[in-house]
C-alpha positions in Angstrom: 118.3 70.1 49.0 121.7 69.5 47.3 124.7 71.0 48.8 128.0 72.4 46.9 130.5 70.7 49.3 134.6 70.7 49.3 136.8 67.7 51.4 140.1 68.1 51.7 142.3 64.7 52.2 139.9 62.2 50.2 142.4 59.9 49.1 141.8 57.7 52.5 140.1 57.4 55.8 137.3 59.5 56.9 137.9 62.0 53.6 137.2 59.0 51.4 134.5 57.6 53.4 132.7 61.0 53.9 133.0 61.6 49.5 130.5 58.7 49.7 128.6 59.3 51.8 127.7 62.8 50.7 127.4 61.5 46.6 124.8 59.0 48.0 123.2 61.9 49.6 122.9 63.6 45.7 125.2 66.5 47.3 127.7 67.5 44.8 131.4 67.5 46.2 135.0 69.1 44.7 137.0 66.1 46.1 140.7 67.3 47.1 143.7 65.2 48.0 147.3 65.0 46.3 146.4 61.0 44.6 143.0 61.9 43.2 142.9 58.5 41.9 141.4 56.6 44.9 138.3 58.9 44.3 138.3 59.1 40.4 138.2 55.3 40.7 134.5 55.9 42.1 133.5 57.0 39.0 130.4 59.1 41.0 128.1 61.8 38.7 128.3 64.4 41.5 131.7 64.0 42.6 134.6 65.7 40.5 137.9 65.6 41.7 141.6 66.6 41.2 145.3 66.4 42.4 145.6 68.9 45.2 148.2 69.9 47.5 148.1 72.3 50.5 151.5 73.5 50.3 151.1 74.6 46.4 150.0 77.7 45.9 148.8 77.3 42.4 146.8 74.5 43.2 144.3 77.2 45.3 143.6 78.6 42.2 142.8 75.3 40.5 139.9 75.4 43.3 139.1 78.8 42.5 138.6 78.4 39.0 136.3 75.0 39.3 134.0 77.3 41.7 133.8 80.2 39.6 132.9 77.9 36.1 131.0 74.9 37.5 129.5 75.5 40.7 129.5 79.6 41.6 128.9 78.9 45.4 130.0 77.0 47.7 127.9 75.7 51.0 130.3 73.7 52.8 133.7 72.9 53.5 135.4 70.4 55.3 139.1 70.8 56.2 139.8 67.2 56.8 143.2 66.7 55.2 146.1 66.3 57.5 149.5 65.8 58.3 150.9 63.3 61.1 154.5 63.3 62.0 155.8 60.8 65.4 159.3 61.3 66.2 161.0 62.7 69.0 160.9 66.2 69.6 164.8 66.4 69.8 164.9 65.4 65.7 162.2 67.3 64.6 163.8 70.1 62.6 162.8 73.4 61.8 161.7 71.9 58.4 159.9 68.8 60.2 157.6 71.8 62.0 156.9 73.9 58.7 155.6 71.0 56.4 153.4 69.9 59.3 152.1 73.4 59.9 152.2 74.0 55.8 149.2 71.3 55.8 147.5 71.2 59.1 147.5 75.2 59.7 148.6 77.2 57.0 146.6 75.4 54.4 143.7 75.2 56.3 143.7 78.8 56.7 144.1 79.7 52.9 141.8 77.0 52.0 139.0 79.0 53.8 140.4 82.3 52.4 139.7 80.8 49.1 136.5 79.2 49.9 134.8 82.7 52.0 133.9 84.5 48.7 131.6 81.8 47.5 130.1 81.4 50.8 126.7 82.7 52.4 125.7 83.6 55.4 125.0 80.1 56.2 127.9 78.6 54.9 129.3 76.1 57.0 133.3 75.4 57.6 134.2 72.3 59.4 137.6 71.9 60.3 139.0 68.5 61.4 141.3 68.6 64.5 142.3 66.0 67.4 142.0 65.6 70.6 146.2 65.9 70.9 145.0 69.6 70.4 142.8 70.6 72.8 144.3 72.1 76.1 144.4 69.9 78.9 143.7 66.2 77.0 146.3 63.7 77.5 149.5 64.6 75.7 152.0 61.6 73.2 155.6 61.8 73.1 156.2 62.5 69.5 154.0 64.2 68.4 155.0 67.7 69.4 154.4 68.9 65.7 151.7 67.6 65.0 149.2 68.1 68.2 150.1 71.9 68.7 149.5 72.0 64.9 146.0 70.8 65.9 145.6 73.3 68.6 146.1 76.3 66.1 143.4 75.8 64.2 141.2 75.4 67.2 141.9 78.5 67.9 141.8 80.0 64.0 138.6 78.8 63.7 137.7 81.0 67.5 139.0 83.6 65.4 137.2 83.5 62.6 133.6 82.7 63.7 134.4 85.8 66.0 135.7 87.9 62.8 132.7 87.2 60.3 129.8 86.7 63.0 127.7 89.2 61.4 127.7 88.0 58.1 128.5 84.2 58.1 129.7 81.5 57.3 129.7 79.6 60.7 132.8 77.8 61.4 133.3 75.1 63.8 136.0 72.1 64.6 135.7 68.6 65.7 138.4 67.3 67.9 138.7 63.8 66.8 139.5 61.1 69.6 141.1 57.9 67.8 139.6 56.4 64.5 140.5 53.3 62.8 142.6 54.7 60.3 145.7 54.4 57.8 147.3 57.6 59.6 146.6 56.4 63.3 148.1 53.0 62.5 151.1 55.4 61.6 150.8 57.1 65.1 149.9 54.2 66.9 150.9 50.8 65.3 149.1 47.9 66.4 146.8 50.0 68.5 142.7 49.3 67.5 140.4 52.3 67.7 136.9 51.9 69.0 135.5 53.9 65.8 135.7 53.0 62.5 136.5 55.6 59.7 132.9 54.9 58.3 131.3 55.7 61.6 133.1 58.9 61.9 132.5 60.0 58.7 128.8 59.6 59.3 129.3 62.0 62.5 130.6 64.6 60.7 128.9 64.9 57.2 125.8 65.2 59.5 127.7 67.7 61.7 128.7 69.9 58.2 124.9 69.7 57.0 123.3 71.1 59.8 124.7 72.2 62.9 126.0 75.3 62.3 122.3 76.3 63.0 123.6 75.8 66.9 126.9 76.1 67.2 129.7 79.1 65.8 133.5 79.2 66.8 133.2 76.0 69.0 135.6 73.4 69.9 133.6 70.0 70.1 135.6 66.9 71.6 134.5 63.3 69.4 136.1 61.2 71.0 135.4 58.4 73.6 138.9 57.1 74.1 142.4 57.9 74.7 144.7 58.1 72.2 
């Protein structure tokens, strides 16, 4: 049965590879990243896509239109886009803190406020997180912004699974462990993850399609290294 799914963060990495992976699947997917291009490149039937930013506000309403013309519902939606920042905690700014939190927190949370309306009781939100968020995992120098960034939407999404538990959607997030990707070569340079951004991808569009039938407002650790 198709599937009216959202990404946020296509451009690259697991977003990009998980586009794919759901078109193949004949789901149809609103593609959202701020360089569309990589994806428009695809030329896929079922995928449409457009320049998206978290921190613009009009750009939520882009979203909002597409839904309410084109699709009417949506069934899932995958909070994947994110923001890294590494440098030392004694030069991150005030301003350092709210771009990270503008894309990793903030715009997850009004990406889902936009989303809810067109959502049914088993809707399904999948946020992306990291291990760097989750109480008690080994901790990085640097990335003081970022990580606890992480952490707030591990708790958002508590939140939310608690607020609309009678009603749905179901709303999870997968602490991600390290993945081959452009962003943890950033982090990390030189360091090789044991799981490729393909692999992952796999894990989660499975996750999103069906295991919100067993799991609401839960943390789940993918990882199987450190960082």
């Amino acid at each position: 049965m198709s599937k009216h799914i959202i990404i946020t963060g296509t451009s690259r990495g697991i977003g990009f590879e998980m586009v794919k992976l759901f078109a193949n699947q004949g789901h149809k997917v609103l593609a959202l990243s701020r360089n569309s291009q990589p994806i428009l490149d695809l030329k896929l039937d079922n995928v449409s896509s457009f320049s998206f930013d978290l921190s613009n506000e009009d750009d939520y309403k882009k979203v909002e239109t597409f839904v309410q013309n084109e699709w009417k519902h949506i069934d899932i939606l995958i909070n994947n886009a994110g923001m890294l920042l590494n440098k030392p905690f004694a030069e991150t700014t005030i301003l350092d803190f709210t771009k990270v939190y503008q894309t990793n927190v903030f715009g997850v949370a009004e990406m889902t406020r936009i989303a809810l309306p067109f959502m049914k009781s088993n809707g399904h939100i999948v946020t992306i997180s990291s291990m760097g968020g989750i109480q008690g995992s080994i901790k990085f120098p640097g990335l003081a912004a970022y990580s606890s960034s992480k952490g707030a939407v591990i708790t958002l999404t508590e939140l939310l699974a608690e607020e609309y538990k009678e009603t749905g959607p179901q709303f999870n997030v997968l602490a991600l462990g390290a993945v081959q990707t452009e962003m943890l070569e950033e982090a990390f340079p030189g360091y090789e993850a044991p799981t490729t951004a393909l692999e992952m991808a796999e894990y989660i569009s499975e996750f999103a399609l069906k295991s919100n039938k067993f799991y609401n407002g839960k943390v789940l650790q993918v990882s199987n290294s450190t960082p």
